[in-house]
ZALUMLO-44691 format. One record per atom (N, C-alpha, C): residue number from 1; x, y, z; chain; atom name. Coordinates in steps of 0.001 Angstrom, whole numbers. Layout:
N
<k = NUM	x = X	y = Y	z = Z	c = A	a = CA>;
...
//
This chain:
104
<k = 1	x = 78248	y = 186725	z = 116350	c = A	a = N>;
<k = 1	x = 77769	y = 185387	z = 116667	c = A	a = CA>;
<k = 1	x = 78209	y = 184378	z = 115609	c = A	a = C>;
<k = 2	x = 77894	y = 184802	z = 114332	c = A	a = N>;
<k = 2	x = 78704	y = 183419	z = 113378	c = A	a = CA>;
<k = 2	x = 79898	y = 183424	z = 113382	c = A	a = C>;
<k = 3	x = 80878	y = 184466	z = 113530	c = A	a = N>;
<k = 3	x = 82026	y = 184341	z = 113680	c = A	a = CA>;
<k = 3	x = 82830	y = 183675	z = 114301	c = A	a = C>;
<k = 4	x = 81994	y = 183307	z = 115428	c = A	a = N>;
<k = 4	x = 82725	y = 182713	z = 116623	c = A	a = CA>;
<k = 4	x = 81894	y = 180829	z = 116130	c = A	a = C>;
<k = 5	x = 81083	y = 181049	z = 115504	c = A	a = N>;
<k = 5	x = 80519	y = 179746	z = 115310	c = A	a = CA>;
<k = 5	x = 81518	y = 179360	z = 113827	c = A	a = C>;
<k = 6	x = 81368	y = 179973	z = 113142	c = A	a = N>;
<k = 6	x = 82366	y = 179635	z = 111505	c = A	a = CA>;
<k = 6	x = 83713	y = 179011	z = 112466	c = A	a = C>;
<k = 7	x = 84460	y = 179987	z = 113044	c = A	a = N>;
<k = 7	x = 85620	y = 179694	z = 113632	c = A	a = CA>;
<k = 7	x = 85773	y = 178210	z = 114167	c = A	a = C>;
<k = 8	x = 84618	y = 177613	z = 115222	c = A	a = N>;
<k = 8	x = 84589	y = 176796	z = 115929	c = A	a = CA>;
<k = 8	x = 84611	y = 175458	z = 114566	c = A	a = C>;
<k = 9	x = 84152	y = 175806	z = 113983	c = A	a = N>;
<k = 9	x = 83687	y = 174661	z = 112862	c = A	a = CA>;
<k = 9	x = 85190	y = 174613	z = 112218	c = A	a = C>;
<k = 10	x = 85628	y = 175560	z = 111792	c = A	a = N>;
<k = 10	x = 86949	y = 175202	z = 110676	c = A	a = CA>;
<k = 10	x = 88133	y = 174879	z = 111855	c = A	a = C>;
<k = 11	x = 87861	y = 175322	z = 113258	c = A	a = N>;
<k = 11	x = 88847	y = 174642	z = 114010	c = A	a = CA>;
<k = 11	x = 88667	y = 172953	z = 113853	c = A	a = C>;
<k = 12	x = 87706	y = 172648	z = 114100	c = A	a = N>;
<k = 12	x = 87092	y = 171524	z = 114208	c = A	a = CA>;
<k = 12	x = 87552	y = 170527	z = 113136	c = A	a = C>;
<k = 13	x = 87336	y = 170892	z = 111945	c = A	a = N>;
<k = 13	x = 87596	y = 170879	z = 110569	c = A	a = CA>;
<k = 13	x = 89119	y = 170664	z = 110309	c = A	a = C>;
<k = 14	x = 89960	y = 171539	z = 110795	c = A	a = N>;
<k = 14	x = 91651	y = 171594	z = 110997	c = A	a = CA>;
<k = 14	x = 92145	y = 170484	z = 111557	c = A	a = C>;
<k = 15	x = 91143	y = 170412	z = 112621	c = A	a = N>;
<k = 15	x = 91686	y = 169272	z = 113653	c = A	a = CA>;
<k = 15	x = 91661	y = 167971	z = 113089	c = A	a = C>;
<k = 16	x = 91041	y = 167738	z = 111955	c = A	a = N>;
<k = 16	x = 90591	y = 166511	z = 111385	c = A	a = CA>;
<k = 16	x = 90808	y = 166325	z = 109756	c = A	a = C>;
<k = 17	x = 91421	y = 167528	z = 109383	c = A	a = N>;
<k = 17	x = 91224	y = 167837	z = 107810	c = A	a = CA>;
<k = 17	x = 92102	y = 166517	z = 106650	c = A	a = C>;
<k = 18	x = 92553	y = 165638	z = 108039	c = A	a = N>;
<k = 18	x = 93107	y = 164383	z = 106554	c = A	a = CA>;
<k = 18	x = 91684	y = 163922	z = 106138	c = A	a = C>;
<k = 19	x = 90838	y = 163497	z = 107190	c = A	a = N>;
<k = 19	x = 89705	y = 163137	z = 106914	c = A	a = CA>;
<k = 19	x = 88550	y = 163384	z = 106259	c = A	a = C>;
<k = 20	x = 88366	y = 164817	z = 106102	c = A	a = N>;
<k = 20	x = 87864	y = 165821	z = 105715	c = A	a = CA>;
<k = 20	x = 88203	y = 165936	z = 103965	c = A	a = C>;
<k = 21	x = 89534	y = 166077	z = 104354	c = A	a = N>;
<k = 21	x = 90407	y = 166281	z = 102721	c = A	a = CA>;
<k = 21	x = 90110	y = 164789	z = 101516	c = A	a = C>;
<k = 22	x = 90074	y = 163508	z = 102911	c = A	a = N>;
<k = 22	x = 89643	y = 162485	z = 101711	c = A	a = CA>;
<k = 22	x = 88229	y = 162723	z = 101649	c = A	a = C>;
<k = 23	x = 87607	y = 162923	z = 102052	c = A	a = N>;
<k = 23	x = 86170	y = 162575	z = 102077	c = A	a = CA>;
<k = 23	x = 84982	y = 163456	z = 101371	c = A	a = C>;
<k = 24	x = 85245	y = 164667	z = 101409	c = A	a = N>;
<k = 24	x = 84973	y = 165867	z = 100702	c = A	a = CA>;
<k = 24	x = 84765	y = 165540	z = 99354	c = A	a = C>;
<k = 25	x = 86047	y = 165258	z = 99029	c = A	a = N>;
<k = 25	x = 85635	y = 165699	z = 97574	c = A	a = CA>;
<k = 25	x = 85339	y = 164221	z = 96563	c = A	a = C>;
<k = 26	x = 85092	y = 163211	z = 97529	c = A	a = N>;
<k = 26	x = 84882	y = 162327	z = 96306	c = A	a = CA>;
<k = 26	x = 83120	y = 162154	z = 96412	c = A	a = C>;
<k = 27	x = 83390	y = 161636	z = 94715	c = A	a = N>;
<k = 27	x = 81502	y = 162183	z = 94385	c = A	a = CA>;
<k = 27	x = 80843	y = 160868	z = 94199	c = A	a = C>;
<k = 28	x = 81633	y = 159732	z = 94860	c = A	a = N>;
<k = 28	x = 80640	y = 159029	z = 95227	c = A	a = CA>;
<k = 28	x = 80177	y = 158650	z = 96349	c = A	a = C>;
<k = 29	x = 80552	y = 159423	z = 97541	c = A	a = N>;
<k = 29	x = 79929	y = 159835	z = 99093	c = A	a = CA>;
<k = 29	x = 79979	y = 161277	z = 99034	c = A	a = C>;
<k = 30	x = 78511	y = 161125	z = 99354	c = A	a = N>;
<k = 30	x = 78264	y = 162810	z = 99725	c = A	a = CA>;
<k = 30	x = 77916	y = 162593	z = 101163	c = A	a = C>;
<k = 31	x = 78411	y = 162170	z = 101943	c = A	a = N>;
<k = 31	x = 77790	y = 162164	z = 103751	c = A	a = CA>;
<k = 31	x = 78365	y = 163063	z = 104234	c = A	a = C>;
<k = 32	x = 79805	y = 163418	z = 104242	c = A	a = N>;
<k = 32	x = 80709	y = 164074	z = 104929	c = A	a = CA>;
<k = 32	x = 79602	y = 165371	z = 104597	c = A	a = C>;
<k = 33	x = 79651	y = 165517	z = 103469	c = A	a = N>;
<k = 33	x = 79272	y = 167446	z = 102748	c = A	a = CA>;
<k = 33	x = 77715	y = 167372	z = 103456	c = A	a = C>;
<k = 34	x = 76930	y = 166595	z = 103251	c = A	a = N>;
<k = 34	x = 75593	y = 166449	z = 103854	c = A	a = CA>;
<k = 34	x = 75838	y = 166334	z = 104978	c = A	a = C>;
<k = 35	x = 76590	y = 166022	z = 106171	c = A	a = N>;
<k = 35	x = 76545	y = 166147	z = 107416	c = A	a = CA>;
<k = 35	x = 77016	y = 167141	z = 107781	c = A	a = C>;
<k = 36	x = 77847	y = 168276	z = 107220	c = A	a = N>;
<k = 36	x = 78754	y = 169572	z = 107283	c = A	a = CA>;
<k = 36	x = 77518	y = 170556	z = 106995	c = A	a = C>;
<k = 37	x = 76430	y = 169941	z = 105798	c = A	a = N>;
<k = 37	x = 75536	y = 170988	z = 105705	c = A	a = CA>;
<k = 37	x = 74308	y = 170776	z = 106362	c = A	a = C>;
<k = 38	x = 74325	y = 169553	z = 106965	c = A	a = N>;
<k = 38	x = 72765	y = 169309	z = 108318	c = A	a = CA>;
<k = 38	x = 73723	y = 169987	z = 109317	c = A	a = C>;
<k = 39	x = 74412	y = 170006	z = 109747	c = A	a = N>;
<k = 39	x = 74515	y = 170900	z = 110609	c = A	a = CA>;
<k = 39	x = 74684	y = 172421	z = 110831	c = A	a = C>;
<k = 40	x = 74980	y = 173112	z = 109706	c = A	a = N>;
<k = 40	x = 74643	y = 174200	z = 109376	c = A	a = CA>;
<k = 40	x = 72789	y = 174683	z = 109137	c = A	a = C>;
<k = 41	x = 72277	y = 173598	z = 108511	c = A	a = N>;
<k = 41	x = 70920	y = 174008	z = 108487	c = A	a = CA>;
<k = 41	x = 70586	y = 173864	z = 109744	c = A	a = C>;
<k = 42	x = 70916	y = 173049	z = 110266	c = A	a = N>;
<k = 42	x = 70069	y = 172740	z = 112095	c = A	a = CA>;
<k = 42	x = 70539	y = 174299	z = 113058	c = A	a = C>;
<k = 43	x = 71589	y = 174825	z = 112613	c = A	a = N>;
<k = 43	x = 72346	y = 175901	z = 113417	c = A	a = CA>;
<k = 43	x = 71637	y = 176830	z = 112760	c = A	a = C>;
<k = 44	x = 71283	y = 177048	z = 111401	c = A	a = N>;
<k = 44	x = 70627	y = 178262	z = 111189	c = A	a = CA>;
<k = 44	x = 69093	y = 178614	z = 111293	c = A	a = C>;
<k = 45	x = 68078	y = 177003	z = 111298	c = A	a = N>;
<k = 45	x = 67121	y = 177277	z = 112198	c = A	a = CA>;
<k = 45	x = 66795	y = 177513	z = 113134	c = A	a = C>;
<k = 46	x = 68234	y = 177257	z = 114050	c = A	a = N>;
<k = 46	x = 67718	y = 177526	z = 115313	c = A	a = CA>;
<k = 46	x = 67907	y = 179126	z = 115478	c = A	a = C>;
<k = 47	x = 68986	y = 179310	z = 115066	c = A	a = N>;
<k = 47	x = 69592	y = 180388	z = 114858	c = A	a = CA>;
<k = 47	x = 68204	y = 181728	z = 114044	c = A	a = C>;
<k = 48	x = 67635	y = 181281	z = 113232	c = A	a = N>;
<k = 48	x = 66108	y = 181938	z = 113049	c = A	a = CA>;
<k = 48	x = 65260	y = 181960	z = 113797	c = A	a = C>;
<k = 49	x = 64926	y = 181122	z = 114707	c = A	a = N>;
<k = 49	x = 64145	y = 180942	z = 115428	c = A	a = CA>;
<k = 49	x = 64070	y = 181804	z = 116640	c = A	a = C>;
<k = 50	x = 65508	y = 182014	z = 116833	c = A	a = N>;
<k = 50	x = 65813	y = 182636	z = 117993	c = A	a = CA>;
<k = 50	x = 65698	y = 184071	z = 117742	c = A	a = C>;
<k = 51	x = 66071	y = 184497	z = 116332	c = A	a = N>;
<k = 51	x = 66676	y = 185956	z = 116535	c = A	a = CA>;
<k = 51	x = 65346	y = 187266	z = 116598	c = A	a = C>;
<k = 52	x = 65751	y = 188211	z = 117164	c = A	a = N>;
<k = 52	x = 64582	y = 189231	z = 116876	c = A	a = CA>;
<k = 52	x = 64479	y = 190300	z = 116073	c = A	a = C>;
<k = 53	x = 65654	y = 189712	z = 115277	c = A	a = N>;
<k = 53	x = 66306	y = 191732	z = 114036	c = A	a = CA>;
<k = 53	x = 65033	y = 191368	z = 113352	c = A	a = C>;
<k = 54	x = 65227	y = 192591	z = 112960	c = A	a = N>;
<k = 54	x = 63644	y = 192696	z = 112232	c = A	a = CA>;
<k = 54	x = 63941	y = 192916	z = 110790	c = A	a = C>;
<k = 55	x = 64762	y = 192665	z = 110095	c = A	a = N>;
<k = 55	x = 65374	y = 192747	z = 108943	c = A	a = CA>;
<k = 55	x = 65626	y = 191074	z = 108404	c = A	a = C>;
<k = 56	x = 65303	y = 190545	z = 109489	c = A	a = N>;
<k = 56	x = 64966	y = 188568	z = 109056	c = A	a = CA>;
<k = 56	x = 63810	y = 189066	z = 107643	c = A	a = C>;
<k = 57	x = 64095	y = 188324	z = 106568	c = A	a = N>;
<k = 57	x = 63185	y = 188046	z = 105733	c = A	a = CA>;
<k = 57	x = 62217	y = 186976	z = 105978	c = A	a = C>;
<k = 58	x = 61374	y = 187304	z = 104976	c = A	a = N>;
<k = 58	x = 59725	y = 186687	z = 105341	c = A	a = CA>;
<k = 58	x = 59560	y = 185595	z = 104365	c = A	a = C>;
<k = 59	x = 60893	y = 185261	z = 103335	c = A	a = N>;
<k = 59	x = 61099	y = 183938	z = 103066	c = A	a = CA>;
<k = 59	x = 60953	y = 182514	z = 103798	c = A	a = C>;
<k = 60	x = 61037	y = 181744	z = 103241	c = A	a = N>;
<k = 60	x = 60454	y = 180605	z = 103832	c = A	a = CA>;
<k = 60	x = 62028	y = 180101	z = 104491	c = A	a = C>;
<k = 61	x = 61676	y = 180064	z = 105850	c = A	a = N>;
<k = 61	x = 62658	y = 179701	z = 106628	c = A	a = CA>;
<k = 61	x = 63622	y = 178800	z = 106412	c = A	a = C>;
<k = 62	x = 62941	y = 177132	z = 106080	c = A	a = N>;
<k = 62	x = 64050	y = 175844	z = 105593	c = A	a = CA>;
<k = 62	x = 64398	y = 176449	z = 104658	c = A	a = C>;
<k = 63	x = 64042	y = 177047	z = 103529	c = A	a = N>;
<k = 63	x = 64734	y = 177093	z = 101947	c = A	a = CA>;
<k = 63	x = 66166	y = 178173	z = 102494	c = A	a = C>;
<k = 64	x = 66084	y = 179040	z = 103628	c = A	a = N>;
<k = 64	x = 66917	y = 180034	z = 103915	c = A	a = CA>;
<k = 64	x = 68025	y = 179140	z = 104558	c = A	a = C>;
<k = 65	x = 67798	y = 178488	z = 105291	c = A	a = N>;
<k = 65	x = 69017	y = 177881	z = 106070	c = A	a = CA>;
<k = 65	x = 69378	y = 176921	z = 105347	c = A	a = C>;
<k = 66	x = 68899	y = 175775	z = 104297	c = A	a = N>;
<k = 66	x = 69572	y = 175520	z = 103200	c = A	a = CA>;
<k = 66	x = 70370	y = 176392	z = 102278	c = A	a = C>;
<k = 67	x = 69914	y = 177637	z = 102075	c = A	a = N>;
<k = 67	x = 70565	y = 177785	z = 101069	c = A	a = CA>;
<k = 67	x = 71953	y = 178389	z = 101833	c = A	a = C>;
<k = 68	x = 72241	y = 179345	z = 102771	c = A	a = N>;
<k = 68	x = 72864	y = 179259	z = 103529	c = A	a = CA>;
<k = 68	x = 74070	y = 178173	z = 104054	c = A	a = C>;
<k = 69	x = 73228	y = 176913	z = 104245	c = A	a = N>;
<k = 69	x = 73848	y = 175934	z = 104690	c = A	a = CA>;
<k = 69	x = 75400	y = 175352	z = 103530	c = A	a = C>;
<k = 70	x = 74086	y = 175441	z = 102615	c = A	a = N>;
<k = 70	x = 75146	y = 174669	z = 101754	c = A	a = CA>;
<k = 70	x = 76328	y = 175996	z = 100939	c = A	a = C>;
<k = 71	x = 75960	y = 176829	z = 101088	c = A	a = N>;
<k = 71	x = 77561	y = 177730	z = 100779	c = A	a = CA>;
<k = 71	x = 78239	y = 178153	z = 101641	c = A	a = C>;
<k = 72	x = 77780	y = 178145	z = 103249	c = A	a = N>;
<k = 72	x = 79361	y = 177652	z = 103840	c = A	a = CA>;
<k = 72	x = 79897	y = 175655	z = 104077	c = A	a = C>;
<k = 73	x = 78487	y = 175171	z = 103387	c = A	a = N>;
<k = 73	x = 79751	y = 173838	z = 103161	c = A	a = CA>;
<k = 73	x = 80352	y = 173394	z = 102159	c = A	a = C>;
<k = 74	x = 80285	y = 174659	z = 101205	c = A	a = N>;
<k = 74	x = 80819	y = 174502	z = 99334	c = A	a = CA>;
<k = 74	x = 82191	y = 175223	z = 100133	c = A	a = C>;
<k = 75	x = 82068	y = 176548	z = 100876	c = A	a = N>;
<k = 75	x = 83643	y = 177141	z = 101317	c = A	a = CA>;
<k = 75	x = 84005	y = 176436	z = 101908	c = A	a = C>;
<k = 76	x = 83993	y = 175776	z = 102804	c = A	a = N>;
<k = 76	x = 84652	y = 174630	z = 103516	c = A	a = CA>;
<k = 76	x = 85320	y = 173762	z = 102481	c = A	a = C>;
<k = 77	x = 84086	y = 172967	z = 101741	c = A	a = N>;
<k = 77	x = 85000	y = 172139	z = 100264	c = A	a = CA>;
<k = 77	x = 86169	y = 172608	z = 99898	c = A	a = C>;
<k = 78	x = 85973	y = 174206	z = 99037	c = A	a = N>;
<k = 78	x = 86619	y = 175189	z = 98632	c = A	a = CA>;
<k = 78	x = 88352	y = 175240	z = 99416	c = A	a = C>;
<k = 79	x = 87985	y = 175726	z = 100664	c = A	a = N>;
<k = 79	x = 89548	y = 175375	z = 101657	c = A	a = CA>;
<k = 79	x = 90279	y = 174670	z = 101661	c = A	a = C>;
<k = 80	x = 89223	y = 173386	z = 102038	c = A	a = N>;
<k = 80	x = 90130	y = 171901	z = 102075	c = A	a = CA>;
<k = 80	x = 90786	y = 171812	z = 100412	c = A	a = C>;
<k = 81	x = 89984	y = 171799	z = 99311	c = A	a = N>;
<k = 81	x = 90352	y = 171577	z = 98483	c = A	a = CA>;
<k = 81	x = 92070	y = 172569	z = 97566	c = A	a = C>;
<k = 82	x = 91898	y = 173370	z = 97836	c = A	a = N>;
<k = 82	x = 92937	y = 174363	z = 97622	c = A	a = CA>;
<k = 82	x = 94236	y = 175113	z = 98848	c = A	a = C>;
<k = 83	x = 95050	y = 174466	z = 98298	c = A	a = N>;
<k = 83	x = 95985	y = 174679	z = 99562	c = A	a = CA>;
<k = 83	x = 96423	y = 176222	z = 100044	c = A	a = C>;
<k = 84	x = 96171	y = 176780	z = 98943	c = A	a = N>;
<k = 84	x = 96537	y = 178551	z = 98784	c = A	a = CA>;
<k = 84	x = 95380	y = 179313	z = 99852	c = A	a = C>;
<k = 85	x = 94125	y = 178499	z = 99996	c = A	a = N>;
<k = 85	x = 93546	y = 179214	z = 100886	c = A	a = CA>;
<k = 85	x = 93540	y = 178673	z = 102611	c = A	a = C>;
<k = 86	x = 94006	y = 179984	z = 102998	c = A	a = N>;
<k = 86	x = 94020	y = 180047	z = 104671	c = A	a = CA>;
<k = 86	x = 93118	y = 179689	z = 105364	c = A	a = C>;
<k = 87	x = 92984	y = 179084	z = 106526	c = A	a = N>;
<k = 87	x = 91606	y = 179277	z = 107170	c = A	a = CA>;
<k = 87	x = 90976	y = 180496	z = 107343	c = A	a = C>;
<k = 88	x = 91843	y = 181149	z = 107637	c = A	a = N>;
<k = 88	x = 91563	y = 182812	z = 108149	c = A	a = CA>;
<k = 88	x = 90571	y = 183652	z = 106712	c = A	a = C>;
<k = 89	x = 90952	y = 182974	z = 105643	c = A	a = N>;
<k = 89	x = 90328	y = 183389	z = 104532	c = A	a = CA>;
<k = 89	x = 89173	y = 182714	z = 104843	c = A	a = C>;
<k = 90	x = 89064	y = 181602	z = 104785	c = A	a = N>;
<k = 90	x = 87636	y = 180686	z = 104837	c = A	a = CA>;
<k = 90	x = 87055	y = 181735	z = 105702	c = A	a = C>;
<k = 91	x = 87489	y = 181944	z = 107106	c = A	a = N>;
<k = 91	x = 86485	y = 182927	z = 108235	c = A	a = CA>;
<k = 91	x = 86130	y = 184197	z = 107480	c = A	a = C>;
<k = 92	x = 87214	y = 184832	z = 106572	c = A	a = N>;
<k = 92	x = 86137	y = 185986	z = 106461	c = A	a = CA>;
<k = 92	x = 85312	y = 185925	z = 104993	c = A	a = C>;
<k = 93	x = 85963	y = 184768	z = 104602	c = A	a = N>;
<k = 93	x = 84747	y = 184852	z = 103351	c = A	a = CA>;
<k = 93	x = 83183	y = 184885	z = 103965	c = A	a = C>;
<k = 94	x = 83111	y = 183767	z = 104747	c = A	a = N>;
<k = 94	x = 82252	y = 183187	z = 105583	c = A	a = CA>;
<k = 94	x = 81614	y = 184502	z = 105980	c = A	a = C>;
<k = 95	x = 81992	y = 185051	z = 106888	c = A	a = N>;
<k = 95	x = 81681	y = 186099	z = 107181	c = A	a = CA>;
<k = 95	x = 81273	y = 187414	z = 106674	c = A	a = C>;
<k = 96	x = 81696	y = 187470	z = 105222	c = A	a = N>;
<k = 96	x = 81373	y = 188404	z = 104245	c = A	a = CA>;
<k = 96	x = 80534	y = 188173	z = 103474	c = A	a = C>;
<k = 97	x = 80466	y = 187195	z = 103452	c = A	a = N>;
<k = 97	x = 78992	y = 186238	z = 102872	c = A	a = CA>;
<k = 97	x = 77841	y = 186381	z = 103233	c = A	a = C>;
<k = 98	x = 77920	y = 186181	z = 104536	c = A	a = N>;
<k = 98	x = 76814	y = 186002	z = 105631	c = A	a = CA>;
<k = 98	x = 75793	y = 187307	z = 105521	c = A	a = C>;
<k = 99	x = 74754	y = 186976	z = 105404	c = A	a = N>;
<k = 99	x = 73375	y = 188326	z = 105192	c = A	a = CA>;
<k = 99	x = 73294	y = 189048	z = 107060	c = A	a = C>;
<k = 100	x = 73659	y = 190404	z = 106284	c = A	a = N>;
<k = 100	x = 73614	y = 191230	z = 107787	c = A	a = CA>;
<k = 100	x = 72922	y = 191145	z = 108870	c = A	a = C>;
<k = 101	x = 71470	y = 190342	z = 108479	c = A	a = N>;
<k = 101	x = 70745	y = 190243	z = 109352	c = A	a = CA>;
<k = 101	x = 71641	y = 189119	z = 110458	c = A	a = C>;
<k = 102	x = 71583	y = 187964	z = 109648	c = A	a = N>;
<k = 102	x = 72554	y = 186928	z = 110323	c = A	a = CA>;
<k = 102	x = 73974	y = 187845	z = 111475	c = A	a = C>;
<k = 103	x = 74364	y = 188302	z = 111124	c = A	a = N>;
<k = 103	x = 75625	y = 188942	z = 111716	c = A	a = CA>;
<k = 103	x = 74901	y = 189796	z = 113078	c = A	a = C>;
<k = 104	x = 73898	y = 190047	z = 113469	c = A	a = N>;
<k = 104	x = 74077	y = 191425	z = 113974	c = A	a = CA>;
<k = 104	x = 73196	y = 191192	z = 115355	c = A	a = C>;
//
């Protein structure tokens, strides 16, 4: 399931990455990175909300999909910012990252 969601996002991301590439990394707008990571938190509450593995921790839900949120929108940064990395890398970092429960 995130796989196919990571994917959709860095397509997304590709499709647009001049924009992305300016906008990212300058540190006096953070909207782009805050809107890359509200939507990751909004996807991973729902995404909690929904699931039934029983290996979900009993942590406090927002602090989980923040924290979550914002390290696949630091790898995203990470991509855009460095030309040596592939998208295909971004997907499986992403993916190797990701807590098993999430994956399964």
């Amino acid at each position: 399931m995130l796989r196919f969601t990571i994917v959709d996002v860095a397509d997304h991301i590709e499709r647009f990455a001049p924009v992305y590439r300016l906008a990212l990394p300058d540190p006096a707008d953070g909207a782009v990175y805050e809107a890359l990571a509200r939507h990751f938190v909004d996807y991973g509450l729902t995404f909690i909300a929904q699931t039934d593995n029983p290996d979900l921790p009993r942590a406090n839900r927002r602090v989980v999909a923040h924290f979550l949120a914002h390290g696949f929108a630091g790898a995203i940064k990470a991509w855009l910012g460095d030309d040596a990395i592939t998208k295909d890398e971004l997907i499986d970092a992403a993916v190797a990252c990701a807590p098993a429960w999430w994956t399964r």
